[in-house]
C-alpha positions in Angstrom: 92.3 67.5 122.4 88.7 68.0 121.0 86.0 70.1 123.2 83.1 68.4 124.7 79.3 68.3 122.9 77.6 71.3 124.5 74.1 69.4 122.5 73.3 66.1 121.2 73.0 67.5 117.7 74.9 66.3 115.0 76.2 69.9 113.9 76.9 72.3 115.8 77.9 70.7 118.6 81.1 71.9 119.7 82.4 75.6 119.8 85.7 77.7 119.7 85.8 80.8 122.7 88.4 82.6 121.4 90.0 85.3 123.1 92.2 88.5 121.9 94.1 91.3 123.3 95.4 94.3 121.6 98.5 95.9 123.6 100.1 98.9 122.2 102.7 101.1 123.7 103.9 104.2 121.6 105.5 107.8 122.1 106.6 110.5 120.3 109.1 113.4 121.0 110.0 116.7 119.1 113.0 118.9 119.1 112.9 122.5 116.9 115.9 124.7 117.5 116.8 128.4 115.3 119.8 128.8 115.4 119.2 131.7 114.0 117.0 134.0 112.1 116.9 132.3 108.5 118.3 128.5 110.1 116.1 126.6 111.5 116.4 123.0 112.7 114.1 120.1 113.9 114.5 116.4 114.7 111.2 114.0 115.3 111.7 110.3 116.6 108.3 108.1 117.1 108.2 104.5 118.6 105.2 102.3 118.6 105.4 98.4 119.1 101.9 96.3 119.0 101.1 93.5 119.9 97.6 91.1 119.7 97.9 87.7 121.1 95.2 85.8 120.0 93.5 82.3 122.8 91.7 79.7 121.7 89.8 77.4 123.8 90.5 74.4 121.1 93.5 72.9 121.3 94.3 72.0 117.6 93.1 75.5 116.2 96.3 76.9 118.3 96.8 80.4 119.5 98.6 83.3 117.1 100.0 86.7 117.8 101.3 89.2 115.6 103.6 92.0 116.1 104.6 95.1 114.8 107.2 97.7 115.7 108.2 100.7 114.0 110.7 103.1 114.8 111.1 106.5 112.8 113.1 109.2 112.7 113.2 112.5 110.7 115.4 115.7 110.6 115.1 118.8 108.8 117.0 121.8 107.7 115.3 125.2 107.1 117.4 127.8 105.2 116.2 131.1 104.5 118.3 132.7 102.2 117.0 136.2 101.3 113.3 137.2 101.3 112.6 135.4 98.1 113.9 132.4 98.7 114.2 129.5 100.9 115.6 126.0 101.1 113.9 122.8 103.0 116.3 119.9 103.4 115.0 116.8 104.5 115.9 112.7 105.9 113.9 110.7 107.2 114.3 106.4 108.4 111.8 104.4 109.0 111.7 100.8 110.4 108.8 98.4 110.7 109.2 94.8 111.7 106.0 93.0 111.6 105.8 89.2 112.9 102.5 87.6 112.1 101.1 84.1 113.1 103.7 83.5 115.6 102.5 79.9 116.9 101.7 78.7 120.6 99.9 75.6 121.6 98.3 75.2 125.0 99.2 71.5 125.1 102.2 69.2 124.9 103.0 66.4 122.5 103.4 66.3 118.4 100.9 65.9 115.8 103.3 63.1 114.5 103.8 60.9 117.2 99.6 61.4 118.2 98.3 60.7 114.5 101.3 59.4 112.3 101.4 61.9 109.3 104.1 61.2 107.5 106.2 63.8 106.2 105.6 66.7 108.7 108.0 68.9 108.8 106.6 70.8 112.4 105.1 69.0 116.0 102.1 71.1 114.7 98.8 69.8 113.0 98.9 70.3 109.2 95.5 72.8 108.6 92.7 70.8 108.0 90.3 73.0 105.9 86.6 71.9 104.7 85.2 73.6 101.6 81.8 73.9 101.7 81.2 72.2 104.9 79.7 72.3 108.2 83.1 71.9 110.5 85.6 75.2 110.4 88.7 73.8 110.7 91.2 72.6 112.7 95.2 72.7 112.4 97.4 75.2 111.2 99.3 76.3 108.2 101.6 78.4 111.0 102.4 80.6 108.4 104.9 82.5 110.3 106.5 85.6 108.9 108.8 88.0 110.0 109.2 91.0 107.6 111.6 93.6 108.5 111.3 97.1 106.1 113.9 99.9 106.3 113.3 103.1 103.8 115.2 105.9 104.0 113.7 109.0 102.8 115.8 112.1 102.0 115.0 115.4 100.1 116.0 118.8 98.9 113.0 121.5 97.5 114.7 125.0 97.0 111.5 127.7 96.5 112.1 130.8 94.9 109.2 133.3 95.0 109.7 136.1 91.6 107.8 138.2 90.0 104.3 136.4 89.1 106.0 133.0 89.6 106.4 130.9 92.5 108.8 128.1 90.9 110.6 125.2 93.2 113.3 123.0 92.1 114.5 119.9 94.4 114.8 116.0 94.4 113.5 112.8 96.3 114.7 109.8 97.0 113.9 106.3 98.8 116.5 103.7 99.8 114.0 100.4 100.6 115.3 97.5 101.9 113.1 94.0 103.0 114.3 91.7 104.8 111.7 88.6 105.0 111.4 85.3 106.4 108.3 83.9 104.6 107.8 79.6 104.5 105.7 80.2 101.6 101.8 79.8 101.0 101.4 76.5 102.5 103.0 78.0 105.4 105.3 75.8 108.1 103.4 72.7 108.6 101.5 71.9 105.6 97.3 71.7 104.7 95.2 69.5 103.7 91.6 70.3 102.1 89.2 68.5 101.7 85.7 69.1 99.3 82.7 67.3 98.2 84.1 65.9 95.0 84.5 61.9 96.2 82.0 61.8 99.0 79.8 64.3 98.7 80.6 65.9 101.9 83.7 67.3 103.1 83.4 66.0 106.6 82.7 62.3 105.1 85.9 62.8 103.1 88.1 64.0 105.9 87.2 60.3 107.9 87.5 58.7 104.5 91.2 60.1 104.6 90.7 61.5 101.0 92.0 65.2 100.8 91.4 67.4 97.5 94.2 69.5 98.1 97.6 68.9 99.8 100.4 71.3 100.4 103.6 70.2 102.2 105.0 73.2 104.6 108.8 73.9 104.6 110.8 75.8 107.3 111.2 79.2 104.9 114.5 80.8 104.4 115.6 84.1 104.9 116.5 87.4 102.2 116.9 90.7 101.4 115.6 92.6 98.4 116.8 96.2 97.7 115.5 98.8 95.5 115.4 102.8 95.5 113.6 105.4 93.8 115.1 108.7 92.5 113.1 111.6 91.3 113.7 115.2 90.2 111.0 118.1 89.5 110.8 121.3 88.5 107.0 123.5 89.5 106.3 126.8 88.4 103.2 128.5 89.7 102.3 131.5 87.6 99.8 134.3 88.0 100.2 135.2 84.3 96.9 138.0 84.8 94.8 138.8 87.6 92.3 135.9 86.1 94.8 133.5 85.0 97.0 131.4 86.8 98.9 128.2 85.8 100.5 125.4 87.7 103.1 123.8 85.0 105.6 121.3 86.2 107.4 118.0 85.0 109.1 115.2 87.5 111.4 112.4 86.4 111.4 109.3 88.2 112.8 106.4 88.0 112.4 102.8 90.4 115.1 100.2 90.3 114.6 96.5 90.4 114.2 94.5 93.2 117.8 92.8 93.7 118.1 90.3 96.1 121.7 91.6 98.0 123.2 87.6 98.4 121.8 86.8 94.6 120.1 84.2 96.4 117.2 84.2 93.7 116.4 83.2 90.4 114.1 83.3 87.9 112.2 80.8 86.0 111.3 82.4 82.1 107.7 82.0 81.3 108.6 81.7 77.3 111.5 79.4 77.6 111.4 77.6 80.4 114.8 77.9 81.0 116.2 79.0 84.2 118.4 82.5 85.2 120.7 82.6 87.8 121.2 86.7 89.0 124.9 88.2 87.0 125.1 85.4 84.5 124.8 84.8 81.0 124.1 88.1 80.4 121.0 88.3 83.0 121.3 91.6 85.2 120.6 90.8 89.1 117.3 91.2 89.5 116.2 88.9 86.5 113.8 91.5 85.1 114.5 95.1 83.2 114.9 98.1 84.3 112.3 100.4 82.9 113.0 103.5 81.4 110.0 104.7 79.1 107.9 107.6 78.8 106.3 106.9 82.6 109.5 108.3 83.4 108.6 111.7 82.6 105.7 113.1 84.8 104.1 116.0 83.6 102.1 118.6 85.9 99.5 120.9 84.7 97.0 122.9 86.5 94.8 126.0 84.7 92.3 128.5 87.0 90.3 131.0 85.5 88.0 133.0 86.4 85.7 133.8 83.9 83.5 136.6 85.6 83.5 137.8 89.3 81.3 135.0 90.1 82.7 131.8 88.0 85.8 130.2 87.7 86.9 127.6 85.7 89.6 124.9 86.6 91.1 122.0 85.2 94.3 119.7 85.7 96.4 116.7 84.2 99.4 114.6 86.2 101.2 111.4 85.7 102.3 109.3 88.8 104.0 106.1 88.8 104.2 103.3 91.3 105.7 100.2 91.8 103.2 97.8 93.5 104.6 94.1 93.6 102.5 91.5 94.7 103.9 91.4 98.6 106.4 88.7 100.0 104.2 85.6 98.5 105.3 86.1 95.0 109.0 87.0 95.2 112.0 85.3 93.6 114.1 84.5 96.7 111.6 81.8 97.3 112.4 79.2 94.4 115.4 77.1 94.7 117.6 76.8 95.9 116.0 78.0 98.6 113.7 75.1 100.7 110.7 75.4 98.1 106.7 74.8 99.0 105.4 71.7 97.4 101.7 70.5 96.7 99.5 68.8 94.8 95.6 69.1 93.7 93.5 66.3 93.0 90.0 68.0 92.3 90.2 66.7 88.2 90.8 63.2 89.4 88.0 61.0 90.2 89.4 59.3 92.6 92.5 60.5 94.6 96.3 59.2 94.5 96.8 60.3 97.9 95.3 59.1 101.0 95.7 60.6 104.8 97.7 58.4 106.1 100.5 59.0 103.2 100.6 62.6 104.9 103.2 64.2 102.6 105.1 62.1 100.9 103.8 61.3 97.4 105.2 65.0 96.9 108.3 64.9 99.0 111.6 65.3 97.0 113.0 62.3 95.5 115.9 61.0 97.1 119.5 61.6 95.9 117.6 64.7 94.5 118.7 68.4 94.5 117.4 71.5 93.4 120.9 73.4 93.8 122.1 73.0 90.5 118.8 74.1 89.0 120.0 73.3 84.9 121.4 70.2 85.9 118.1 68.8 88.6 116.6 66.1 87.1 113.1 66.9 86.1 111.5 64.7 88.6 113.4 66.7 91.7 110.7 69.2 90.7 107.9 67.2 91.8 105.4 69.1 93.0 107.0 72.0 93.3 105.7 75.5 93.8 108.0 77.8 91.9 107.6 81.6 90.6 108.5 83.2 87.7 108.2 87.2 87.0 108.1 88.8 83.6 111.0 90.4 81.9 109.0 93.4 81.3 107.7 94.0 84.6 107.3 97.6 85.3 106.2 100.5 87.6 102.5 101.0 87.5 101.7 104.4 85.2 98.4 106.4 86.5 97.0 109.3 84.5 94.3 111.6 85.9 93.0 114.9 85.1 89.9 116.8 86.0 87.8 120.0 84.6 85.5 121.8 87.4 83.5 125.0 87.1 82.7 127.0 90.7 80.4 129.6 90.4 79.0 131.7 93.1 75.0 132.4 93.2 75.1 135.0 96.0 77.3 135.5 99.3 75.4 132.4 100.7 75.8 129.8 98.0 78.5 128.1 95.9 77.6 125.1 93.0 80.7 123.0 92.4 80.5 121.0 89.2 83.3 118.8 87.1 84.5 115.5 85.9 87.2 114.0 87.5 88.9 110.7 85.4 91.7 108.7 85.5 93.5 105.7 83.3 96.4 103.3 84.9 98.3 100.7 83.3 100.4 98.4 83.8 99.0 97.4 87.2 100.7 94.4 89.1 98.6 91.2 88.4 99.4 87.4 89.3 98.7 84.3 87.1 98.8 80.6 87.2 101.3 79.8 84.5 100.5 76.3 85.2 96.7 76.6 84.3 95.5 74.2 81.2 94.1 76.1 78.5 90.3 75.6 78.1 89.3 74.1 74.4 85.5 73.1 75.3 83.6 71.3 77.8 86.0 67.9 78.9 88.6 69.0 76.5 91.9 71.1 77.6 95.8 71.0 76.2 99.0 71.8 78.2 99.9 75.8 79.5 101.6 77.3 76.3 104.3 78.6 79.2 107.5 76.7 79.5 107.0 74.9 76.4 110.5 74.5 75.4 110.8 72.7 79.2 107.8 70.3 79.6 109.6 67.9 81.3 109.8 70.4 84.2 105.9 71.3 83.4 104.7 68.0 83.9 106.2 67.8 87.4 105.7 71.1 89.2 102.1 71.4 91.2 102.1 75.3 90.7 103.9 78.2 88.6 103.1 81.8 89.9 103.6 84.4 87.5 103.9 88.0 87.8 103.1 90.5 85.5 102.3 94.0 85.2 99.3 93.5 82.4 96.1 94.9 84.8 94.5 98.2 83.8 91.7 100.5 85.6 90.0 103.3 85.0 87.4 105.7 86.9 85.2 108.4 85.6 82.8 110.2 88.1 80.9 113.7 87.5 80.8 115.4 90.9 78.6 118.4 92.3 78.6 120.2 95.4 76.5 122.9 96.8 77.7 124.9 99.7 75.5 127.6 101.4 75.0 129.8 104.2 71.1 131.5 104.6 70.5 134.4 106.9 68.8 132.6 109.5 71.1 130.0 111.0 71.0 127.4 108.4 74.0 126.2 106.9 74.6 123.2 104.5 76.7 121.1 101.9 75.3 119.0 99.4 77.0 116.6 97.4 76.2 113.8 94.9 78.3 112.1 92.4 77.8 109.3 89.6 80.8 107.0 88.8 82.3 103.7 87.2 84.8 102.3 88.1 86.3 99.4 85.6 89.0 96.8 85.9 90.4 93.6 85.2 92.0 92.6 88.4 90.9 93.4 91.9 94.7 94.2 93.1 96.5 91.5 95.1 96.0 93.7 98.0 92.3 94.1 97.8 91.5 90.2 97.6 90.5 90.3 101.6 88.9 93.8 101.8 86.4 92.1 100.1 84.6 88.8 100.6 82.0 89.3 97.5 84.8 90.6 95.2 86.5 88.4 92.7 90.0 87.1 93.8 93.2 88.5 92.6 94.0 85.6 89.9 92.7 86.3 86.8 89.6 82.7 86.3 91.4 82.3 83.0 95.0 83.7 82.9 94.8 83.2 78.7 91.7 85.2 78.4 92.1 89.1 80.2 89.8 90.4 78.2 87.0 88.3 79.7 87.9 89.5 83.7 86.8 93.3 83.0 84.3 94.5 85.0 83.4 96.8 87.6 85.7 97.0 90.2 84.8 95.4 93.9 84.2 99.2 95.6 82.5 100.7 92.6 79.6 102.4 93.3 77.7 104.1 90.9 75.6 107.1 92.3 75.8 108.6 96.0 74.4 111.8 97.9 75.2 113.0 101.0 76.1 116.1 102.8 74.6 117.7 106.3 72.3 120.4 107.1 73.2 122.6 110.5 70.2 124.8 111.7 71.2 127.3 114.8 68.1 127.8 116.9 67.0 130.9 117.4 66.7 130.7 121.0 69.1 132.8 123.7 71.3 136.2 123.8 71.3 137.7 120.5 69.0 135.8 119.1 65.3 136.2 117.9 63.8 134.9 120.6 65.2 135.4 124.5 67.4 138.2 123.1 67.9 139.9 126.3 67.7 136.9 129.0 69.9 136.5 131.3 73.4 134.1 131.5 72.1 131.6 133.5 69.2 131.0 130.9 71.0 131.4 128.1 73.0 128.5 129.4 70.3 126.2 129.3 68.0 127.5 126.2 70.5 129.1 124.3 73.2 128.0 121.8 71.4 124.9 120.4 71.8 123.6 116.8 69.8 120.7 114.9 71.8 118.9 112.2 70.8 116.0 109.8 73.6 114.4 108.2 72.0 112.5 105.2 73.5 109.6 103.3 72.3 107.3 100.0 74.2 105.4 97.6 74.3 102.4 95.5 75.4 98.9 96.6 78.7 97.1 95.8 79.0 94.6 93.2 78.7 91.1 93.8 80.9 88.1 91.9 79.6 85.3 92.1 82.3 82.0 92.6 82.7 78.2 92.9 85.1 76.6 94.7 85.3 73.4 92.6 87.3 73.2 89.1 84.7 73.0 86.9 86.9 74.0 84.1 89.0 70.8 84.4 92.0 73.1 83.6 93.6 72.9 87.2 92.6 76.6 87.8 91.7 78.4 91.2 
């Protein structure tokens, strides 16, 4: 089960040879008909399945694969009606299934009957993980999901060319569906972590059977979550004078809630406490409002002008909106009475309640427990539960961004590029740990000011995860470009720009992109204010661009301007570039992965 020493040293003894494929088959095929003149049809399908099966020479780190498929299929319809004006109707389906950490094992038997954990709820070997340590890690969460996304695209844009004005009218929409299969963050068969905190090694503390962190797995359970999004827009471009033109337009759009379709969700409110069953007591399906607010209502503006022959000026303003989420981890179809994650963290304690070879069971359910009846649960049925709770006033994401640029034109070889490009979002998608004790002073800490009116529940659960859309960004950059041609071969493009970019949440989606960023919970989830910083890919000043030099060697050229083909071949037609890059670094967050705080916190 374990590989053989390949040294007498005490670390680094042993090794993983790990193995992966990448097998992808895909193909594409077109169809464009006319009917007639002014109809014109066209129909695309696309099919592409991967598929990378990862081997590993350790038994007990197991072997993955994940796969993805994706089907899609678009039609369109191309109506000319007069000379002036035309019509573009489109629909479009798109299907991806993606299957990750599918589990294999390249030996028989199960982890309970070789090593007696109690509580397993797989044959597999709960991940053992060593923070800070010296050993990677053996086991496996076998967090196995199978995610199956369906969206349904259709629109109409009807263009109409008059006069000075370009103008076109039309409407989108998007019919998403999910369908998921997620076992929660703890994954199928469980983890256990262990630290430095008792021992002072993590190793030691694995053979002392005294974990840090537990998390029981659970077999998952299976939903659907709908929602669509409906716009409307209206775009005029208008040459108003031979030096003036404007881009003026305004979309609505609007994005539903996420509904589960079986209202097999519900909600736990992070003021009261109190828990919301989809359709009842007033509470709409999705157990979170609909928003309709100014974000609704997208403006459009673009201005050129051109000042003199050689300089134009232009600037722009839009509003965009988008509905982020936080992925499948976070969503509502996960608490009960659906089978819930349970866990428990001992890194405040000094000594743990929970040793090895009690495997899961100090957070197992209570029996003659139930979680059905939600109102009616006793408290303790809760223990150690991992539930979720979104905010009523979750909402689409609202992005502003505008720019101002002036081009002007030195001679017929060069072009300077100058402007200031900004933008301003709100209302991004962040995650917090509702169940995070709030920080007084050094040793000293009171209970989450969530759920107060429910702190018998409080005092059971292991973990709330709240969502929110309370995150902001914003970006400012001056940019300049110079583009030029000389007379005697050399071409180039120069460009430099200074930015900053500032935040207070790295995304929930660009937590792995990078490993020096800070993580997507907010440190203190009573304390924004205190996470705003630069964000993870800011960087503050770059240069680069390329300079092209055409020899002057061969036919037509300054030197060898009458040789022959066969020389020209050889000496002629050569270039020399240099393609030159410099910019900043990233910035680095510096982290712990120990509690100090004492307030339960990531």
């Amino acid at each position: 089960l374990y590989p053989t020493p390949v040294n007498s040293a005490l670390q680094g003894n042993a090794y993983n040879t790990k193995a992966t494929k990448t097998n992808d088959d895909q193909g594409d095929g077109r169809l464009d008909f006319a009917a007639s003149k002014n109809d014109h049809f066209m129909g695309r399908f696309s099919y592409n399945n991967l598929n990378n099966p990862t081997l590993n020479s350790v038994a007990y780190l197991y072997n993955a694969s994940n796969v993805v498929t994706s089907w899609n299929f678009v039609t369109g319809y191309t109506r000319t009606v007069s000379s002036n004006i035309a019509n573009d109707a489109r629909l479009g389906v798109n299907y991806v299934q993606v299957g990750q950490n599918h589990i294999s094992s390249s030996f028989s038997g199960s982890a309970g009957s070789l090593f007696g954990i109690p509580g397993l709820t797989t044959s597999l070997l709960p991940a053992m993980s060593f923070s800070g340590g010296y050993a990677t890690g053996i086991g496996t969460k076998a967090s196995i999901t199978n995610n199956y996304d369906t969206s349904i695209q259709y629109s109409d844009v009807l263009s109409w060319v008059h006069g000075k004005h370009n103008t076109r009218f039309g409407f989108q929409g998007w019919r998403i569906r999910t369908t998921g299969l997620f076992n929660g963050n703890n994954g199928q068969a469980g983890s256990f972590s262990f630290s430095s905190l008792y021992s002072g090694s993590p190793e030691t503390n694995f053979l002392l059977g005294l974990p840090t962190q537990i998390g029981a797995g659970n077999p998952g359970g299976e939903w659907e979550q709908n929602n669509s999004v409906f716009a409307g827009f209206v775009q005029d471009d208008w040459k108003l004078t031979d030096r003036l033109t404007l881009n003026l337009g305004l979309r609505y759009e609007t994005h539903t809630p996420f509904v589960e379709a079986h209202n097999k969700e519900d909600n736990w409110d992070p003021q009261t406490g109190t828990f919301e069953l989809p359709g009842q007591n007033g509470n709409s399906n999705a157990l979170y409002n609909s928003y309709n607010g100014y974000g609704n209502y997208q403006p459009r503006l673009g201005i050129a002008y051109q000042l003199e022959p050689k300089t134009t000026v232009r600037a722009s303003y839009g509003l965009s909106t988008f509905m982020e989420g936080t992925g499948l981890g976070l969503r509502l179809p996960q608490n009960p009475p659906q089978p819930i994650s349970a866990s428990a963290n001992y890194s405040t304690l000094t000594y743990p309640t929970t040793t090895l070879d009690q495997g899961f069971t100090p957070i197992a359910v209570p029996a003659g427990c139930t979680t059905a009846g939600l109102q009616s649960a006793a408290p303790i049925c809760y223990k150690g539960a991992v539930i979720f709770s979104w905010d009523k006033n979750v909402q689409p994401a609202k992005s502003s961004q505008w720019s101002l640029f002036v081009e002007h034109q030195f001679s017929r070889s060069a072009i300077l590029q100058i402007g200031y490009v900004g933008q301003a979002t709100r209302h991004l998608t962040n995650a917090q740990l509702l169940t995070q004790l709030v920080w007084k002073s050094p040793g000293v800490v009171s209970p989450s000011p969530y759920f107060a009116n429910n702190q018998a529940v409080l005092n059971q659960v292991a973990y709330i995860f709240g969502t929110f859309s309370e995150a902001h960004q914003s970006y400012h950059a001056l940019q300049t470009q110079l583009d030029g041609r000389l007379n005697h071969g050399l071409s180039y493009n120069l460009s430099s720009s200074w930015s900053r970019c500032m935040t207070n949440s790295q995304g929930f989606f660009g937590e792995g992109s990078q490993s020096s960023g800070p993580g997507a919970w907010w440190q203190n989830s009573y304390n924004p204010k205190a996470e705003t910083g630069a964000c993870y890919y800011n960087v503050k000043g770059d240069f680069t661009g390329y300079l092209i030099y055409e020899l002057p060697f061969g036919r037509g050229k300054q030197f060898g301007n009458q040789m022959n083909r066969a020389a020209d071949a050889v000496v002629g037609g050569w270039k020399v570039s240099v393609i030159p890059t410099f910019r900043g670094g990233f910035p680095l967050t510096l982290s712990s992965n120990d509690d100090h705080s004492g307030t339960n916190s990531f």
